[in-house]
matplotlib code that plots the C-alpha trace (Angstrom):
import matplotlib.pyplot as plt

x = [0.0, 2.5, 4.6, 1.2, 0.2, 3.8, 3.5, 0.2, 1.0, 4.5, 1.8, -0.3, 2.9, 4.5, 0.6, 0.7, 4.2, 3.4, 0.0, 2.3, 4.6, 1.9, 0.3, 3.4, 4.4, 0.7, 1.2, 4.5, 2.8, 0.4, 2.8, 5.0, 5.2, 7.2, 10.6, 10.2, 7.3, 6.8, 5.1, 8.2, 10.2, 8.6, 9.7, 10.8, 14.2, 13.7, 11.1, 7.4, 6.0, 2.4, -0.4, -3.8, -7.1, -9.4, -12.6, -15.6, -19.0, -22.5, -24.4, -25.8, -28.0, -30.0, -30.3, -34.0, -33.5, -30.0, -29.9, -27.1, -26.4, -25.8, -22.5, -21.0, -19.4, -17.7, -16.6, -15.0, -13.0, -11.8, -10.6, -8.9, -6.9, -6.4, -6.1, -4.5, -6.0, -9.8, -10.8, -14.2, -16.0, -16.9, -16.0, -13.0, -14.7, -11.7, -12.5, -16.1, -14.8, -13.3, -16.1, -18.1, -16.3, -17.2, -21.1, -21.3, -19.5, -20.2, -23.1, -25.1, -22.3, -22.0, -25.8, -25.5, -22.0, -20.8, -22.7, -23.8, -21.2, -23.0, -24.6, -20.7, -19.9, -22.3, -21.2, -17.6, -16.7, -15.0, -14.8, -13.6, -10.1, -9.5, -11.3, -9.0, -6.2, -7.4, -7.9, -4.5, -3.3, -5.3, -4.3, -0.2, -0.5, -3.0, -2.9, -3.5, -6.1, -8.3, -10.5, -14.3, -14.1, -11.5, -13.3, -16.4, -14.4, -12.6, -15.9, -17.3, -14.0, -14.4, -18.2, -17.5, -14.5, -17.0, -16.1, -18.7, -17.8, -14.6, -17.0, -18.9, -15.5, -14.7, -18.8, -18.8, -15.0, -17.4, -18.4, -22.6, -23.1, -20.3, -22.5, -24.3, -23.7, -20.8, -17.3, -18.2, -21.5, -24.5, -28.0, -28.0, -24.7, -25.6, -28.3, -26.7, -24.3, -27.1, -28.7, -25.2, -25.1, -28.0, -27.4, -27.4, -24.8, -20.8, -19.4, -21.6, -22.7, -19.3, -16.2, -17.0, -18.0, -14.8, -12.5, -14.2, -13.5, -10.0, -9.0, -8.7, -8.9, -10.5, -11.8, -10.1, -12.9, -11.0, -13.8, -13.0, -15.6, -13.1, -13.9, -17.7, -18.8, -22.4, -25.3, -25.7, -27.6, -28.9, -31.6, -30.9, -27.7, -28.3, -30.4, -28.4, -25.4, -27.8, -29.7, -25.7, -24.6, -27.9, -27.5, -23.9, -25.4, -28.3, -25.9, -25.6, -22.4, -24.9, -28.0, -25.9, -24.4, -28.0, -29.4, -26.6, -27.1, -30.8, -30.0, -27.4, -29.8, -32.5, -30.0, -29.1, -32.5, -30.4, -27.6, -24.5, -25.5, -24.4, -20.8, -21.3, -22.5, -18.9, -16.8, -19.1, -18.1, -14.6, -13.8, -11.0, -12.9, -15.7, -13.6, -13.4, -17.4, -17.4, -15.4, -16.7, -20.8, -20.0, -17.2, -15.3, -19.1, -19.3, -15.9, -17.3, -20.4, -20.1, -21.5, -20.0, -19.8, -17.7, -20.2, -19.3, -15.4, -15.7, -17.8, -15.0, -12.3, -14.3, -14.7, -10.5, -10.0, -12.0, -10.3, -6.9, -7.8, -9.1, -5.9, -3.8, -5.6, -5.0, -1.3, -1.3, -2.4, -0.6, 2.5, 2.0, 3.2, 5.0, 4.4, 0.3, -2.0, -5.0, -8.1, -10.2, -14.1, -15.2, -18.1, -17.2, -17.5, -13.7, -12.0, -10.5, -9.1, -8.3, -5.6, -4.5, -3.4, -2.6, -0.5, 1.9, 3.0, 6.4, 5.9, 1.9, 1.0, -2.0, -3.5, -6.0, -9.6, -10.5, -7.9, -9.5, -13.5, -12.8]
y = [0.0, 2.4, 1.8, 2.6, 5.4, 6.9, 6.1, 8.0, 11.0, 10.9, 10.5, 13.6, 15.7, 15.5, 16.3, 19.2, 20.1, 18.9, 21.5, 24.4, 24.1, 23.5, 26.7, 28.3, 27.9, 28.7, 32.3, 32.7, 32.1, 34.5, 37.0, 36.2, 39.2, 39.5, 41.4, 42.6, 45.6, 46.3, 49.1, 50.8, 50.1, 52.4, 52.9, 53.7, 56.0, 57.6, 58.3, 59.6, 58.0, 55.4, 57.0, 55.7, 57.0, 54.6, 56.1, 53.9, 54.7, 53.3, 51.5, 54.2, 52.4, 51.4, 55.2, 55.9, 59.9, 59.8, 61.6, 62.0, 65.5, 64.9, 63.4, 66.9, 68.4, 64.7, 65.2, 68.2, 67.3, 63.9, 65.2, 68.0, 65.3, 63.7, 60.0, 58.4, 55.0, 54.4, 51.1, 49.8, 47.2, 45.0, 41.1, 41.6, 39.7, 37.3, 36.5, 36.0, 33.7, 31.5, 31.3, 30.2, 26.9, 26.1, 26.5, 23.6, 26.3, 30.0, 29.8, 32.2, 34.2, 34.4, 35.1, 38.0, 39.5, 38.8, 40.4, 38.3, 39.1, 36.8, 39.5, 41.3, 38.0, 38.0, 41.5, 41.7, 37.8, 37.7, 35.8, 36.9, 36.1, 37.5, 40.4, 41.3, 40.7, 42.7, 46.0, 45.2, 45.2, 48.4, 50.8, 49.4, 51.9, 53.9, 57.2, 61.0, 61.9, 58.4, 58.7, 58.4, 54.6, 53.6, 54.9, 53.2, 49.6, 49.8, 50.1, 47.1, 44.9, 46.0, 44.5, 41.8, 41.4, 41.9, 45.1, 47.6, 50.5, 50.7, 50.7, 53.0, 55.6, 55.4, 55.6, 59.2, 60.3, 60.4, 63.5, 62.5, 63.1, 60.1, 58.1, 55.5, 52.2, 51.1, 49.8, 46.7, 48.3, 46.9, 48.8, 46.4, 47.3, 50.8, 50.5, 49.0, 51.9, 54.3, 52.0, 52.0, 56.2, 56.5, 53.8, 55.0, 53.4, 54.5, 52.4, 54.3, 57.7, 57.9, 56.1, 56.3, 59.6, 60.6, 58.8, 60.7, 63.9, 63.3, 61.8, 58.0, 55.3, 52.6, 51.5, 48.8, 45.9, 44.6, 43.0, 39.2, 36.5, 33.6, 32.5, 32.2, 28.5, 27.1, 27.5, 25.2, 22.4, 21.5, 24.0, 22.8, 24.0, 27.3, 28.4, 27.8, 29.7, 33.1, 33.0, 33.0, 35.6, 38.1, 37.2, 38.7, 41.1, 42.6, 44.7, 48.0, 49.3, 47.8, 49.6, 53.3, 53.1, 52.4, 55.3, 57.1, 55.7, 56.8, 60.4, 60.9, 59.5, 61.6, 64.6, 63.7, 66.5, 69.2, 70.4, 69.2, 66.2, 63.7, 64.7, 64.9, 61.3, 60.5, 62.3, 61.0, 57.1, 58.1, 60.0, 57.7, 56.6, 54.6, 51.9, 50.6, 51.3, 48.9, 46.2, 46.3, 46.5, 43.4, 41.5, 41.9, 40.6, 37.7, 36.8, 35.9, 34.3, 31.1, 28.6, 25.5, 25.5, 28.9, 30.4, 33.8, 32.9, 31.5, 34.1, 37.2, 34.3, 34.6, 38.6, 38.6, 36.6, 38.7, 41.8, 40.4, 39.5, 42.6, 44.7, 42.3, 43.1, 47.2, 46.6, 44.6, 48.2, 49.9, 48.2, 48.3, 52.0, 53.0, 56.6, 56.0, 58.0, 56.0, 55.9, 53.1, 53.3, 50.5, 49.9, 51.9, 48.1, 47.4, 50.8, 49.9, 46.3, 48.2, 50.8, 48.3, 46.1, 48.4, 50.2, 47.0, 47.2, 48.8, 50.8, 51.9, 55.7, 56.1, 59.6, 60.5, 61.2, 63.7, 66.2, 65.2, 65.9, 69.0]
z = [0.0, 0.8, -2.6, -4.1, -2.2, -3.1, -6.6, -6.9, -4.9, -7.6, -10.5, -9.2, -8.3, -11.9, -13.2, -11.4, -12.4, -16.0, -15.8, -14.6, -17.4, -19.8, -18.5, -18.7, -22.0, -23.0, -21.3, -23.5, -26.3, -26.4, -24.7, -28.0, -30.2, -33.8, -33.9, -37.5, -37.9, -42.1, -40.8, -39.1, -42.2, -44.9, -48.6, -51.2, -50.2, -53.1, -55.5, -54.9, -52.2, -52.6, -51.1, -50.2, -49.2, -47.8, -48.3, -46.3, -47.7, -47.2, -49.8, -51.5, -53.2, -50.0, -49.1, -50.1, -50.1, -52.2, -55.4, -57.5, -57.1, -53.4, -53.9, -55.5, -52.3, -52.1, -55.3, -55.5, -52.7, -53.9, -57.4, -55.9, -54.0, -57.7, -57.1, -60.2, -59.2, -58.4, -56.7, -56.1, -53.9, -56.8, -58.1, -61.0, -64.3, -64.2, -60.5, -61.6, -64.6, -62.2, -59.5, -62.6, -63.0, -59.0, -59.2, -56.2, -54.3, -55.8, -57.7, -55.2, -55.1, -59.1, -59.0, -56.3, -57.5, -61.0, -64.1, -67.9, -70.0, -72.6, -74.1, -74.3, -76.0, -78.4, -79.8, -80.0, -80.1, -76.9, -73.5, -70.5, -70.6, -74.0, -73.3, -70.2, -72.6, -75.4, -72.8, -71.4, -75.0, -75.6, -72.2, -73.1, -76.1, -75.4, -77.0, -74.7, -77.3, -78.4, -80.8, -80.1, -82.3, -80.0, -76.9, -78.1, -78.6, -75.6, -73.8, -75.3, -74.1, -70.8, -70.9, -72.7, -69.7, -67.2, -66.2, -66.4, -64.4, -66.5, -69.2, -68.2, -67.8, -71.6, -72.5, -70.0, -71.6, -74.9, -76.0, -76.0, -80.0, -79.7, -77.2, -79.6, -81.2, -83.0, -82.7, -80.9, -79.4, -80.1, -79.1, -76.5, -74.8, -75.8, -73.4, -71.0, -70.5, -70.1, -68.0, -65.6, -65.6, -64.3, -61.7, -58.3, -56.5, -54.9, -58.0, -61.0, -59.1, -57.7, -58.6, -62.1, -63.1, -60.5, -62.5, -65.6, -64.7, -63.8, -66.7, -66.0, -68.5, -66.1, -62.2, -60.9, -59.4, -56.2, -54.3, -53.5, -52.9, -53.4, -49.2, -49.8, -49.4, -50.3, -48.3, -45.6, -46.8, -43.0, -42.1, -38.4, -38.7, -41.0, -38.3, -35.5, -37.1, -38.1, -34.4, -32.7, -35.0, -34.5, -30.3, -31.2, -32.9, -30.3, -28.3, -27.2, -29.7, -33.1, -31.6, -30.6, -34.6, -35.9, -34.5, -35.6, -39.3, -39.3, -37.8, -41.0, -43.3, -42.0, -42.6, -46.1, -47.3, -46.2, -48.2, -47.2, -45.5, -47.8, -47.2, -43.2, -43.5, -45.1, -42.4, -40.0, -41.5, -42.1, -38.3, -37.1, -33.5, -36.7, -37.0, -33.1, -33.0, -36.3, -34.3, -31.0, -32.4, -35.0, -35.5, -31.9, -30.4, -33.3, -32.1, -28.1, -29.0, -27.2, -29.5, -29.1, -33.1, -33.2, -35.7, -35.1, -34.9, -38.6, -39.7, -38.5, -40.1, -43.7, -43.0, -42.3, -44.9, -47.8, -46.3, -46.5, -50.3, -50.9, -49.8, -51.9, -54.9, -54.4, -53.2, -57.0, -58.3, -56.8, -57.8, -61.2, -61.3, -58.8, -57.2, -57.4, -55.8, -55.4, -53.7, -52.4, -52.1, -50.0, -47.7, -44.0, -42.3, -44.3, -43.6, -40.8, -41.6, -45.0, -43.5, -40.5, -43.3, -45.6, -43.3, -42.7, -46.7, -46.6, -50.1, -48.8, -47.2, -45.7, -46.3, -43.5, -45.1, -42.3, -44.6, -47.7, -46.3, -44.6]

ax = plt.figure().add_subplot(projection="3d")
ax.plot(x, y, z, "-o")
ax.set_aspect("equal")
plt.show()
C-alpha cells in the first residue's frame, strides 16, 4: 500500500508540475510578439511616395432619399486630391470567370456579385479572358487623345471582360453626340451603358464619373468573394449559425451606430449632408465602433460550433484578399496616388493592413472631407 500510495501522490505531483509548465508555455505564447514591424520600415528611399485613401461609404443604393447630385461636395473634394488610381467594392470579371467553373461552391455568389457578360460576347466575339487581354493590350498603347471609335471599342471589351464601371468611364469620356452604337457596341450594350449612368450606387454615381472627370482610363474591381462557401444544406444548422450571430449582434455598440445611421440619413435633405454622413463614416474613432458592435461581439459568442469565430475568419480573410488586390495596383506603377471606395464596415481592416506594406502611405480622409 504504501509503494502505491507513493506512486500515486508521484503521479499527481508530476501532473501538477506537467500543468504548470503546460500553462506556462501557453502564457508565453500569447505573450509572444514578432521582432520585424513592415510598418516601421517604410519605402521607397527615393522616389514619390504610394499613397492611399481609404474612403468607407454606405451603400448608396439602400439610401432611399440619395440623389445623384448629393455626392458633389464629395466630389469636389476627392478630385482636388487627384487619385491616379480608383478602386471599387466590386468582383473583377476574371474573379467571376473562375467562380463560374465552382457553381457547387459560388453559384449564389456568381448570382448576387458577378454580371452576364453573354450579351458582351455576343457582340464583340470575346470571353472573358480575351477580353481582359485585349484591354491590357489596348491601355499598353493607349494614346493621350483616343479617338471616339476607339473609346467606343474599348468600352465594349471592358463588358465583354466583365467590367462595367470601366465601361462605363470610356462611355462618359465620350463627348454624347459620340455616345451611340458602334465599334463593338451593339444597341443592346448601348443601353446597357445608359442603363449603368444612371445607376445610383458608390461604383456608378461615384467612382466612375470621378475617374471621368479626372482623366482616368478605367476602375479597378477589387472586391474578393473567393472564401464564400455554399449555403448550408442543413436547415438545423443554418439556423443555429444566423440566431448565434444576431445574439452577437443585439448589443448596445450595433443599436448606438444604428441610430446614428438613421440620424445621418435623415439629414441627407439638407444640403450638405451627404458629405457629413462620409466624415461622419470616415472619423477615425468609426472603426473601433465597427469592431466592437459586430465582429469583436461575433468573435465571443459562445457557441460551441464557433459560428461567429468563422464568420469574422471569412470577413479577415476577404479583407486580407481585398488589400492584396489594391497593393497589385498599386505596384503596377509606382508613385500612385489612389483611392479606395469601400463599404465603412472594411476601412479599418483596409488601413490596419494596408499600413503593414512597406511601399503603402495612408492619407487621413479627415484632410481630404474637410
Amino acid at each position: 500500500m504504501g509503494r502505491k500510495h507513493n506512486s500515486a501522490l508521484l503521479s499527481a505531483i508530476v501532473a501538477i508540475a506537467g500543468l504548470g509548465i503546460a500553462n506556462g508555455l501557453a502564457a508565453r505564447v500569447q505573450e509572444y510578439r514578432p521582432s520585424f514591424h513592415p510598418d516601421q520600415l517604410k519605402g521607397p528611399p527615393v522616389g514619390k511616395p504610394n499613397e492611399v485613401l481609404v474612403l468607407g461609404t454606405a451603400h448608396l443604393s439602400g439610401l432611399k432619399a440619395f440623389r445623384p447630385d448629393m455626392l458633389a461636395p464629395l466630389l469636389a473634394r476627392l478630385q482636388a486630391w487627384r487619385p491616379t488610381a480608383i478602386t471599387t467594392e466590386n468582383l473583377s470579371g476574371m474573379q467571376c470567370d473562375a467562380l463560374r467553373r465552382l457553381p457547387s461552391r459560388y453559384a449564389s455568389t456568381v448570382s448576387d456579385y458577378c454580371v452576364d457578360t453573354q450579351p458582351a460576347l455576343r457582340a464583340t466575339g470575346l470571353d472573358v479572358p480575351a477580353a481582359t487581354a485585349e484591354a491590357e493590350r489596348l491601355l499598353s498603347a493607349w494614346p493621350a487623345a483616343p479617338a471616339s471609335t476607339a473609346r467606343r471599342h474599348l468600352a465594349a471589351v471592358f463588358l465583354a471582360g466583365g467590367e462595367p464601371a470601366s465601361a462605363l468611364v470610356q462611355w462618359l469620356r465620350l463627348p454624347e453626340a459620340e455616345r451611340h452604337a458602334g465599334d463593338g457596341l451593339d444597341p443592346m450594350l448601348v443601353a446597357r451603358l445608359n442603363e449603368l449612368k444612371d445607376k445610383h450606387n458608390e461604383t456608378y454615381s461615384l467612382a466612375a464619373p470621378l475617374a471621368a472627370r479626372l482623366g482616368l482610363e478605367r476602375v479597378w474591381s477589387i472586391d474578393d468573394h473567393t472564401a464564400d462557401t455554399a449555403d448550408p444544406t442543413d436547415p438545423v444548422e443554418a439556423k443555429a449559425a444566423s440566431d448565434a450571430i444576431s445574439r452577437a449582434w443585439d448589443n448596445s455598440a450595433l443599436h448606438a451606430r444604428q441610430a446614428d445611421d438613421a440620424r445621418l440619413e435623415a439629414g441627407l435633405a439638407v444640403p450638405g449632408g451627404l458629405l457629413a454622413m462620409y466624415r461622419a463614416y470616415n472619423a477615425p474613432t468609426e472603426p473601433m465602433r465597427t469592431f466592437r458592435s459586430d465582429f469583436g461581439a461575433a468573435l465571443v459568442e459562445p457557441s460551441q460550433q464557433g459560428f461567429g469565430r468563422g464568420y469574422v475568419a471569412y470577413w479577415e480573410t476577404r479583407n486580407l484578399r481585398m488589400v492584396s488586390n489594391i497593393r497589385e495596383v498599386i505596384g503596377r506603377v509606382p508613385g500612385t496616388r489612389l483611392l479606395a471606395i469601400v463599404g465603412s464596415a472594411h476601412k479599418g481592416y483596409f488601413e490596419a493592413y494596408l499600413n503593414e506594406m512597406h511601399d503603402v502611405r495612408l492619407v487621413n480622409a479627415d484632410n481630404v472631407l474637410r
